[in-house]
C-alpha positions as CSV (number, residue, x, y, z in Angstrom):
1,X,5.6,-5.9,18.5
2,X,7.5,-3.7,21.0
3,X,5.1,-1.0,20.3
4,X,1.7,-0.9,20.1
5,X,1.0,-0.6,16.5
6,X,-2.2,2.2,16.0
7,X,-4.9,1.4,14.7
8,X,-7.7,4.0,13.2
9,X,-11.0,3.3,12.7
10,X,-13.5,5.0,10.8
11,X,-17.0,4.0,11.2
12,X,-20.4,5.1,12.0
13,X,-22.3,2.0,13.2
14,X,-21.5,1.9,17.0
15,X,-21.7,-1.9,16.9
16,X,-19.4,-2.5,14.3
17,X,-16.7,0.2,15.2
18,X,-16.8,-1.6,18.8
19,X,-16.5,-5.2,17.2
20,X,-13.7,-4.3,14.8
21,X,-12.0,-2.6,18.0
22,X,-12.5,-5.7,19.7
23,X,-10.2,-7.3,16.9
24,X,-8.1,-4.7,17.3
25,X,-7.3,-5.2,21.1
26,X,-7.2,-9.1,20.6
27,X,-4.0,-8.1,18.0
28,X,-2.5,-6.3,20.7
29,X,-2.8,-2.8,19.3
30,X,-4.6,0.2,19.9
31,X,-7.5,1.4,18.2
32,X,-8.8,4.9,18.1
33,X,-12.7,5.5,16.6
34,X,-13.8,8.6,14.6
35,X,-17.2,8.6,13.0
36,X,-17.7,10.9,10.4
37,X,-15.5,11.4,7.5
38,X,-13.7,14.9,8.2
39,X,-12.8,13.3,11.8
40,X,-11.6,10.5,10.2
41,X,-9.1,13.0,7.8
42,X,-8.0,15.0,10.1
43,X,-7.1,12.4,12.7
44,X,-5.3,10.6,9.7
45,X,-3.1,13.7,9.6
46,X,-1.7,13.4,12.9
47,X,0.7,10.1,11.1
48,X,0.5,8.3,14.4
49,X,-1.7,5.1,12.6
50,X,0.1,2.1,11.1
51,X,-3.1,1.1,9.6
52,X,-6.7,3.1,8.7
53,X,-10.4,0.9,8.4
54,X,-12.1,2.9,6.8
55,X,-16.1,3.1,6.0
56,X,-17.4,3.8,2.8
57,X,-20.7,5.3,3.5
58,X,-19.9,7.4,6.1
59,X,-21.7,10.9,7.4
60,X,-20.1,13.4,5.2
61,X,-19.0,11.2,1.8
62,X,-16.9,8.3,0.8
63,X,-14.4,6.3,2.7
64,X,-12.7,5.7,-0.6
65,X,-13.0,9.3,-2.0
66,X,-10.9,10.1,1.4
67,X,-7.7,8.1,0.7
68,X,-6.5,10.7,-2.1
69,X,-7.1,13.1,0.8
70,X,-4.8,11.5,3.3
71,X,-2.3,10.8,0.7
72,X,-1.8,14.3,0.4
73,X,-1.9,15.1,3.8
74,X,1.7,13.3,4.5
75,X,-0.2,9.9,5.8
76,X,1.6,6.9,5.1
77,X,-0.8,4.0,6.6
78,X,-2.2,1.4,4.7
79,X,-5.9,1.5,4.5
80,X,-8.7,-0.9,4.5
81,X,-11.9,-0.7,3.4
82,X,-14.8,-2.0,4.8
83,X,-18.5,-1.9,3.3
84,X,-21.4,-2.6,2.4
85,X,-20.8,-2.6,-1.7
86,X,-18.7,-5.1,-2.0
87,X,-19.3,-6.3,-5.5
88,X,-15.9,-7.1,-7.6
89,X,-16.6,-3.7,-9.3
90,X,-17.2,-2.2,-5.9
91,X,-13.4,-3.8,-4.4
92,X,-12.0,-3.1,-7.5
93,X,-12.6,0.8,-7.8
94,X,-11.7,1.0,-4.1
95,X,-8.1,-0.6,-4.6
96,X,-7.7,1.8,-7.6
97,X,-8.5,4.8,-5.4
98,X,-5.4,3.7,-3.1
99,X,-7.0,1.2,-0.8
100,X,-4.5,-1.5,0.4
101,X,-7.3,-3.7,1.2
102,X,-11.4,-3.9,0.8
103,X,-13.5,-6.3,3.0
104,X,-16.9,-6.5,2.3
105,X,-19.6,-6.1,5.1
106,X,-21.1,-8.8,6.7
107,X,-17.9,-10.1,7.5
108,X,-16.0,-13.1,9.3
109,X,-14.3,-11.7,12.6
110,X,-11.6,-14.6,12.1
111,X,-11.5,-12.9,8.2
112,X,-10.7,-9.1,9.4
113,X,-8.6,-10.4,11.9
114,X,-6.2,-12.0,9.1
115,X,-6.9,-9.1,7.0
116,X,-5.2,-6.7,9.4
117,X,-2.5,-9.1,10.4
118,X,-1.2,-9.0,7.3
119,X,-1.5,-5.1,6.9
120,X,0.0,-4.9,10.1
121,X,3.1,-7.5,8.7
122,X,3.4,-5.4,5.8
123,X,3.3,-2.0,7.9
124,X,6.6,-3.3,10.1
125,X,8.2,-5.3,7.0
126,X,10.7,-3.0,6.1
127,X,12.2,-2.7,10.1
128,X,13.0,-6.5,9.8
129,X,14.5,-6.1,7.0
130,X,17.9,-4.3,5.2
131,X,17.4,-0.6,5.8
132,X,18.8,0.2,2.0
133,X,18.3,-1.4,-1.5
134,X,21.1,0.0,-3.7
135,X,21.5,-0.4,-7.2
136,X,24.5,1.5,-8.7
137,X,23.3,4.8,-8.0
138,X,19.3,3.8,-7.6
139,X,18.5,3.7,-3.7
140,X,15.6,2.8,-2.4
141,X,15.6,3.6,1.7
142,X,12.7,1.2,3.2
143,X,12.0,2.8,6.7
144,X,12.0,6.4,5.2
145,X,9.6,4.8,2.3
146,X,12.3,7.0,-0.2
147,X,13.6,6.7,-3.9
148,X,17.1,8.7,-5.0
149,X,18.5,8.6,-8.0
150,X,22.2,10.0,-7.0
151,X,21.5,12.9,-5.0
152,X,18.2,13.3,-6.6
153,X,14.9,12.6,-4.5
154,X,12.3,10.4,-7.2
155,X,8.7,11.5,-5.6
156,X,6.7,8.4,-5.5
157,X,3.3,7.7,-4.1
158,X,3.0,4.5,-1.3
159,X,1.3,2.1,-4.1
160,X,4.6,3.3,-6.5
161,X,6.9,2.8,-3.4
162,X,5.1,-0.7,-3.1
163,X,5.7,-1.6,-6.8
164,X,9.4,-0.9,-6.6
165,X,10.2,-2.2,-3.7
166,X,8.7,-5.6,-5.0
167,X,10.6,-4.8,-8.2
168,X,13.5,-5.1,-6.4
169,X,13.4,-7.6,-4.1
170,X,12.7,-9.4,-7.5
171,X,15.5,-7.3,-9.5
172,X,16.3,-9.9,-12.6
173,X,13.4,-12.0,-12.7
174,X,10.1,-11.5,-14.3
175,X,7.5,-10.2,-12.7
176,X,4.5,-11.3,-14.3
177,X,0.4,-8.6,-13.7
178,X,-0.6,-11.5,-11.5
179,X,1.9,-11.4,-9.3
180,X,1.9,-8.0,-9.1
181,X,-1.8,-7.7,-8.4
182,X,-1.5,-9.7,-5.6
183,X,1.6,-8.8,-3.9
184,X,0.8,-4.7,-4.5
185,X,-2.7,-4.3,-4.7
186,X,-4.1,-8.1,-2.4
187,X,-6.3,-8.8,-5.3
188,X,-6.4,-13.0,-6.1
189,X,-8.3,-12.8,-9.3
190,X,-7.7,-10.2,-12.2
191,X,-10.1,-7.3,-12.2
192,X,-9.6,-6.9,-15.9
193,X,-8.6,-3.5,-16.0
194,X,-5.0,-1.6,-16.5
195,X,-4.2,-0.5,-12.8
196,X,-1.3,-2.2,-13.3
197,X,0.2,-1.6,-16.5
198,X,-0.8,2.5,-15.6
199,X,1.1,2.7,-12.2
200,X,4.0,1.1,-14.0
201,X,4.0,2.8,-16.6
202,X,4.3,5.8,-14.7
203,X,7.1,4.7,-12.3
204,X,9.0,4.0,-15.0
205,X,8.6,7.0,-16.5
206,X,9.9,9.0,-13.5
207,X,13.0,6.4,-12.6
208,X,13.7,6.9,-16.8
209,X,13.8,10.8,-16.1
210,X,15.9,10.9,-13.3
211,X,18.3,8.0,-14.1
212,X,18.4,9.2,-17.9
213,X,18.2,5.0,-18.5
214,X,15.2,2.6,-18.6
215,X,15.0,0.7,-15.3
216,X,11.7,-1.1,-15.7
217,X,11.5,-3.0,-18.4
218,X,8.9,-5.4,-20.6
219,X,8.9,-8.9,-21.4
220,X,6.6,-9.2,-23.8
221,X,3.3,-11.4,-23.1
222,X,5.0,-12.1,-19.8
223,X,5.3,-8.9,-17.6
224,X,8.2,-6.9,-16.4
225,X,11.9,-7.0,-15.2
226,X,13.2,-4.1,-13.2
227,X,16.9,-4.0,-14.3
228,X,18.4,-0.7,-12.7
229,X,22.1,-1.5,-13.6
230,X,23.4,-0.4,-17.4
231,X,25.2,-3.8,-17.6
232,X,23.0,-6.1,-16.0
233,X,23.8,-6.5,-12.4
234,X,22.6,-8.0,-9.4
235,X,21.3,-6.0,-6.2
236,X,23.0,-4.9,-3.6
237,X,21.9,-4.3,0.0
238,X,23.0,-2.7,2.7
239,X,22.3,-2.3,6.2
């Protein structure tokens, strides 16, 4: 990276904000520590951080109860969550809440250090990449994280604007839950819940509003095909 990507870390435990700063620095970005959960909102706010780590049991609530919080508050970095619960109900709840990623404490330096790597590939993706996904008169605008349908602005939250995106760099195929889970949400096993037929389900239900056509559709006991064009037609991108 040109830039030094940000890094904010929220944590309590002196020793382990330090070590996962460590980390941070050996990536080649730089990391910024708050330690209590309303420092950790509020610095979220200022949208300078690529990625979040964030606690869960932190002075003042939840790490996980937080992520709704910065959501609403503009913030468009991808958040990890690091703790001490990290049973698969524990992970699962926390990726349901709008966490991009949920490490469990004790953890493997070499482990967090892949973990953010890949946030950090995912945070910069769409600046390597084709600025514009068009589809007739679908656009999907990567580096302003945006969704129009003609003139008309689609309001989409960052695990919707995840969802799409891999929709359409898939437009055609099917897409089956498993594929989704991992590639949106980084879980490798099913949880056995319906996060993913719910967020879909409500994507497609704004894109159907706005375009007045489906756009997401579903193969039956296989998963879905996004299919934006009336008459079946490939994508088109354009820088």
């Amino acid at each position: 990276m040109t830039d030094k990507a940000q890094i904010l870390i929220v944590e309590d435990d002196p020793q382990t904000a330090e070590a996962v700063a460590e980390i941070v620095r050996e990536l080649g970005c730089t990391p910024e520590i708050r330690i209590t959960l309303e420092e950790g909102v509020t610095e979220a706010a200022t949208g300078r951080y690529d990625v979040i780590v964030f606690d869960r049991m932190l002075p003042g609530g939840d790490g996980v109860e937080a992520i709704a919080r910065i959501r609403a508050g503009g913030s468009t970095a991808l958040v990890l969550v690091l703790s001490a619960l990290g049973r698969a109900a524990n992970r699962v709840e926390g990726l349901e809440k709008g966490a991009d990623d949920y490490l469990a404490k004790p953890f493997e330096p070499e482990e967090l250090r892949a973990r953010l790597r890949a946030l950090l590939r995912r945070a910069t993706m769409q600046v390597l990449d084709n600025d514009l996904l068009a589809f007739g008169d679908l656009e999907i605008r990567l580096k302003a994280r945006t969704v129009h349908v003609g003139r008309r602005h689609v309001a989409v939250s960052p695990r919707e604007f995840e969802l799409i995106t891999f929709f359409a760099r898939n437009a055609g195929q099917v897409v089956t839950r498993m594929q989704l889970l991992e590639n949106v949400w980084n879980l490798h096993f099913d949880p056995g819940t319906n996060v993913v037929d719910v967020h879909v389900g409500r994507l497609r239900r704004k894109l159907e509003e706005e375009a007045g056509r489906p756009v997401i559709q579903t193969a039956r006991g296989e998963g879905y095909v996004f299919a934006p064009l009336p008459n079946a037609g490939g994508i088109e991108a354009r820088a």
